[in-house]
VMD Tcl script that draws the C-alpha trace (Angstrom):
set ca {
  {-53.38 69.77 -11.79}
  {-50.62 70.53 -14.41}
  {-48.09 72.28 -11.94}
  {-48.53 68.50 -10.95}
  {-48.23 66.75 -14.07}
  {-45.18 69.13 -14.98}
  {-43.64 67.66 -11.75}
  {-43.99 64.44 -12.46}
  {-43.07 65.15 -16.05}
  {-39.96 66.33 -15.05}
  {-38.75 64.05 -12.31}
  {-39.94 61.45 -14.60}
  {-37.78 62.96 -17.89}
  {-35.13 63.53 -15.69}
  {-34.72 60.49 -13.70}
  {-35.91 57.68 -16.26}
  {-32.68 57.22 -18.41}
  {-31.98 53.69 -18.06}
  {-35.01 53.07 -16.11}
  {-37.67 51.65 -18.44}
  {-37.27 48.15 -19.26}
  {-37.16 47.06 -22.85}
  {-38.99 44.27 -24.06}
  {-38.81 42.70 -27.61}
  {-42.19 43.67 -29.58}
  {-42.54 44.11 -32.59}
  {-44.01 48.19 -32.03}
  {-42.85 50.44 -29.06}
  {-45.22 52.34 -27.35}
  {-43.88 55.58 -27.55}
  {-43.41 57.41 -23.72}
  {-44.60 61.35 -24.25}
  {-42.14 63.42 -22.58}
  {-44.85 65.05 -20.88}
  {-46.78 61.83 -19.72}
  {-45.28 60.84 -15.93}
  {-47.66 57.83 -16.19}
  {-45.91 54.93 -17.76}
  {-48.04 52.49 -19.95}
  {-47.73 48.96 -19.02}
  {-48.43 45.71 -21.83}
  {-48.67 42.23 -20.79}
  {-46.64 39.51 -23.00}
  {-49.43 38.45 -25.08}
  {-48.64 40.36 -28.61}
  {-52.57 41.31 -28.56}
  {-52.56 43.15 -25.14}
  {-54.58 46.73 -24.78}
  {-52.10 49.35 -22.99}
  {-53.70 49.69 -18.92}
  {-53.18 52.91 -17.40}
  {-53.99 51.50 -14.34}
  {-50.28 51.83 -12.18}
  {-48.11 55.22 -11.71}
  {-44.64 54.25 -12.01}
  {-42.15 57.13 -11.36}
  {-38.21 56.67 -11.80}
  {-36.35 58.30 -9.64}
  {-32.49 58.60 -9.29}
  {-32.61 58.47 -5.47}
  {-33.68 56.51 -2.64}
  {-35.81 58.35 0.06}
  {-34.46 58.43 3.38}
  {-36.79 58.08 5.53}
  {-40.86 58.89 5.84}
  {-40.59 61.58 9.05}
  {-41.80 64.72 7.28}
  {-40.45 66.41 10.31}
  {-36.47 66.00 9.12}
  {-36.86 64.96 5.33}
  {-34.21 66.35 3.36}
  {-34.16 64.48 0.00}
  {-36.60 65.36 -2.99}
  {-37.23 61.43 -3.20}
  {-38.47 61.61 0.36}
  {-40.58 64.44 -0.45}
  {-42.32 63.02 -3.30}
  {-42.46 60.00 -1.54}
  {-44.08 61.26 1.52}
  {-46.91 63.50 -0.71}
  {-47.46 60.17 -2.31}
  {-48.53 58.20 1.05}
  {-49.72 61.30 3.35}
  {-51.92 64.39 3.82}
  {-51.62 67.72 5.14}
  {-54.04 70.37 6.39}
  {-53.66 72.36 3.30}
  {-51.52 72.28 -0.05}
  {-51.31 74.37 -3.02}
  {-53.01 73.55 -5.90}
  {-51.97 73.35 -9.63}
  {-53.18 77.46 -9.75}
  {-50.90 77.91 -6.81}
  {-54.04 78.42 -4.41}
  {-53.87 77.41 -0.94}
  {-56.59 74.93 -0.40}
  {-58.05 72.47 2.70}
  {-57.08 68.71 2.32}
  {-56.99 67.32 5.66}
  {-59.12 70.39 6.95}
  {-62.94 71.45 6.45}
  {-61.63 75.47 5.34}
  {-58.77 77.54 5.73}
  {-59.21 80.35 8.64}
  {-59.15 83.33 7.41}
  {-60.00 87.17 8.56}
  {-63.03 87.14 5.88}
  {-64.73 84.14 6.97}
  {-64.32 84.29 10.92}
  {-62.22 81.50 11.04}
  {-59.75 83.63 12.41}
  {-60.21 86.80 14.20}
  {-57.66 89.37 15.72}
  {-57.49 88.97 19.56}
  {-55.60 91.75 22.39}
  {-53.59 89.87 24.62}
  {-51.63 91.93 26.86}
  {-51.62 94.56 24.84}
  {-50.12 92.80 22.14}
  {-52.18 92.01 18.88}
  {-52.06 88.19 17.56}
  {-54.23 85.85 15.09}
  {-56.16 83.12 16.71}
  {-57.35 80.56 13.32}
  {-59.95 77.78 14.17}
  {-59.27 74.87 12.56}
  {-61.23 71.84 12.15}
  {-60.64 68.41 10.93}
  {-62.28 67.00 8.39}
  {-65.03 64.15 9.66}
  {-63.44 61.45 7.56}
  {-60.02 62.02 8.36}
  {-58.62 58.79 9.57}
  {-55.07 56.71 10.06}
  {-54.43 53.66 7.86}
  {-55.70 51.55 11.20}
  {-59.41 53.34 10.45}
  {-58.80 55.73 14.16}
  {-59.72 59.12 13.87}
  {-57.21 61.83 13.23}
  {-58.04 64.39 15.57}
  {-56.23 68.08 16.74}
  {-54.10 65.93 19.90}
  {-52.72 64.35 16.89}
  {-51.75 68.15 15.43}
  {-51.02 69.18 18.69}
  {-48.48 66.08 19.29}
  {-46.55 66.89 15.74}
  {-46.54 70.51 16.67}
  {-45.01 70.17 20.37}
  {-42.57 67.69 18.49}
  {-41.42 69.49 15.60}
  {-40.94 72.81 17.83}
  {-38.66 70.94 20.81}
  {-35.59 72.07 21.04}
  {-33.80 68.68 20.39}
  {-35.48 67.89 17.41}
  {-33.44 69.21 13.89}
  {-36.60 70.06 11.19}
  {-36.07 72.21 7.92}
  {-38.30 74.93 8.87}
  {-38.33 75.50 13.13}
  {-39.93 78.98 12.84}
  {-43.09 77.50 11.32}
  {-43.72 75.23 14.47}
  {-42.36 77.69 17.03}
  {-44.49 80.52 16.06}
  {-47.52 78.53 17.27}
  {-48.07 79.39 21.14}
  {-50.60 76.75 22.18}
  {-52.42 74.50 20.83}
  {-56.59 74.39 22.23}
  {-58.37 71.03 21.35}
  {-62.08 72.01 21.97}
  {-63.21 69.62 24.71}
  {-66.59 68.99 23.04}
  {-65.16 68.62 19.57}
  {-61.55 66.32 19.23}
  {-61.48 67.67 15.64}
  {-61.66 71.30 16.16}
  {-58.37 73.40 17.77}
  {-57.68 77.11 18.52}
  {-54.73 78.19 17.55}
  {-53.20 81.61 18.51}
  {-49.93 82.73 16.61}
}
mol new
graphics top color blue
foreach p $ca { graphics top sphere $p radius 0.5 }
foreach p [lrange $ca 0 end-1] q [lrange $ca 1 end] { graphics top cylinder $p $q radius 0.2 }
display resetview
């Protein structure tokens, strides 16, 4: 949580020159350089501060909201802002499931070393958390990961980091189970 708050304390220190507007009152609410959470008062003189928006200034626009071919920081805030991903790093700098039920691993079977013509590979189980759904309430499911994946690793498409995508052989959506996929690397 504060690798967070110093991120938002910086692109908020950084970016908010000019950005706060100024109101007459008779006492300023001082902004913390460390706060990224901007107070808000209403225009009666008697108001009680309400921490109830985030407001962060920002000295670019975003570009677009494809995390597939985002290039700008403002798109990448942005886009953490209004999305999810299987797993982020925490404020300890921990891998850790958001969009996923656990990370696969060697220690707790989710993923297992497999022969396959000789050559040695990792094949991870993952599985989608039960609650996971779009904005429209449908489930996400693995065809969804499996769609993104087959996108981002096409040869036409331009994304920051190819080798991620490409490294994945196949997607398996278990046919009993949308939510659940084997992946082999």
């Amino acid at each position: 949580m504060s690798s967070i708050k110093l991120i938002l304390a910086a692109v908020f220190v950084l970016s908010s020159s000019g950005c706060i507007k100024k109101t007459k009152k008779k006492a300023e609410v001082p902004v913390e350089a460390t706060a990224a959470v901007s107070q808000t008062t209403t225009a009666a003189p008697t108001s009680k501060l309400n921490n109830s928006e985030l407001k962060i200034g920002m000295s670019q626009e975003f570009e677009n909201f494809n995390p597939l071919i985002a290039s700008m920081n403002a798109t990448t805030i942005m886009s953490k802002l209004a999305m999810r991903d299987l797993v982020i790093i925490d404020a300890n700098g921990k891998w850790v499931p958001q969009l996923v039920k656990s990370i696969p691993t060697l220690d707790n079977g989710g993923a297992k070393i497999v022969t396959v013509g000789g050559v040695k590979k990792i094949e991870a189980v993952w599985e989608i958390l039960d609650a996971a759904v779009w904005g429209d309430g449908a489930p996400v499911t693995c065809d969804d990961a499996s769609f993104a994946i087959k996108v981002a690793s096409a040869a036409t498409v331009s994304v920051g980091e190819k080798e991620v995508f490409t490294q994945i052989e196949k997607v398996t959506v278990d046919p009993k189970n949308p939510k659940k996929m084997y992946v082999p690397l």
